[in-house]
C-alpha positions as CSV (number, residue, x, y, z in Angstrom):
1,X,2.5,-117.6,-42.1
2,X,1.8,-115.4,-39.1
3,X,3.1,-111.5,-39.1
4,X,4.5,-112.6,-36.0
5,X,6.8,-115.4,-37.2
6,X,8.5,-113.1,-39.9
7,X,11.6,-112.3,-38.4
8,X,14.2,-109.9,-39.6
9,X,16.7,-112.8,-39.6
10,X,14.2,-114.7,-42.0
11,X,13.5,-111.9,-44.7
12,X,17.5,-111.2,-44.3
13,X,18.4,-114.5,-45.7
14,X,15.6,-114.8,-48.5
15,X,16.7,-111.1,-49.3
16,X,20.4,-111.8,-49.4
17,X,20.2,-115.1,-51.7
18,X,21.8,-114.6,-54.8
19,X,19.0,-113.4,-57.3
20,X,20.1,-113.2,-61.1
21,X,20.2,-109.2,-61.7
22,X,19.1,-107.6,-65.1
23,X,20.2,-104.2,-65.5
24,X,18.6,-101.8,-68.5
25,X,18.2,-98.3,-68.8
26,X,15.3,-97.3,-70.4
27,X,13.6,-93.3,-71.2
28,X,10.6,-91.9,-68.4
29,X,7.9,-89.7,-69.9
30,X,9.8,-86.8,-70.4
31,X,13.1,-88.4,-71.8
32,X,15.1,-88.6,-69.4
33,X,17.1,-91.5,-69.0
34,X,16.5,-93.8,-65.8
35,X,18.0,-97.3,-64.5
36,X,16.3,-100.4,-63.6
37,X,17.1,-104.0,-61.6
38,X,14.9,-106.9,-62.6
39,X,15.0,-109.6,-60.7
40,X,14.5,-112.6,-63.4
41,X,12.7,-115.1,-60.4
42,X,10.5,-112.3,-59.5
43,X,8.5,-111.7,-62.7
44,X,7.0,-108.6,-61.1
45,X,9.7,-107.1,-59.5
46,X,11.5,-104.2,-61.3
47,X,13.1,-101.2,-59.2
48,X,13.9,-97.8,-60.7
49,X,16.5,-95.2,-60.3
50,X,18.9,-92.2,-61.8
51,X,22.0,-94.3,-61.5
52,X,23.2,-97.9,-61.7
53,X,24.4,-97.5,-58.3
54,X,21.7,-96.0,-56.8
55,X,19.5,-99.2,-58.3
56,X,22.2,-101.7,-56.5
57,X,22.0,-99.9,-53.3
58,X,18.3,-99.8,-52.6
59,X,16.8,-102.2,-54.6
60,X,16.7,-105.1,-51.7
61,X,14.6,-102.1,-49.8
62,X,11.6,-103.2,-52.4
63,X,12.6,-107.0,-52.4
64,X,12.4,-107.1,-48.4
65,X,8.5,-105.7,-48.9
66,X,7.9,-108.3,-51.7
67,X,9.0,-111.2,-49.9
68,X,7.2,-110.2,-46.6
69,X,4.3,-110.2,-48.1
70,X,4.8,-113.2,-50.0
71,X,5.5,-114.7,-46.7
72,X,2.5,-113.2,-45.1
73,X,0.3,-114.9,-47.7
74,X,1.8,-118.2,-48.0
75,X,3.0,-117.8,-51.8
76,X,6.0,-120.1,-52.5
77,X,9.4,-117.8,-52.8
78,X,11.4,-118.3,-56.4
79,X,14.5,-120.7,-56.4
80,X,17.9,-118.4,-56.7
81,X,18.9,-119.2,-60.7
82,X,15.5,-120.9,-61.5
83,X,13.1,-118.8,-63.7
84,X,12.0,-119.5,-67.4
85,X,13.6,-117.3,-70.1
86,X,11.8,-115.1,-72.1
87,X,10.9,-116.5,-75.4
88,X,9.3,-114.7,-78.2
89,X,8.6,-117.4,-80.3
């Protein structure tokens, strides 16, 4: 797709679709606790933060990037609620 045909409109409905959230908290390098959003359809995208909250209020900041350049490059955007679990079998 064309830079030029990605509207705002466009990335505003793929970005406001309703993604299944994982939430974990998790240790950085020096202990200190952290936050984190997964996005189970995106297996790449994981955003970070000191808070819950502060993970639920910018983490469609990160999604907006992914998805434009997903868009950019023609790569097919995830179904809302379709993604394979994990299995560790």
């Amino acid at each position: 797709m064309r830079k030029e045909d990605i509207t705002d409109e466009k990335l505003d409905y793929y970005v406001n679709l309703e993604w299944t959230l994982e939430f974990g908290e998790d240790l950085d390098f020096e202990g200190k606790n952290y936050h984190y959003i997964k996005l189970k359809e995106f297996e790449e995208f994981v955003y970070c933060g000191k808070t819950k909250e502060i993970c639920l209020q910018n983490y469609k900041k990160q999604l907006r990037w992914l998805i434009k350049v997903m868009l950019e490059f023609d790569d097919p955007i995830p179904v809302p609620g379709e993604y394979e679990e994990d299995s560790f079998d």
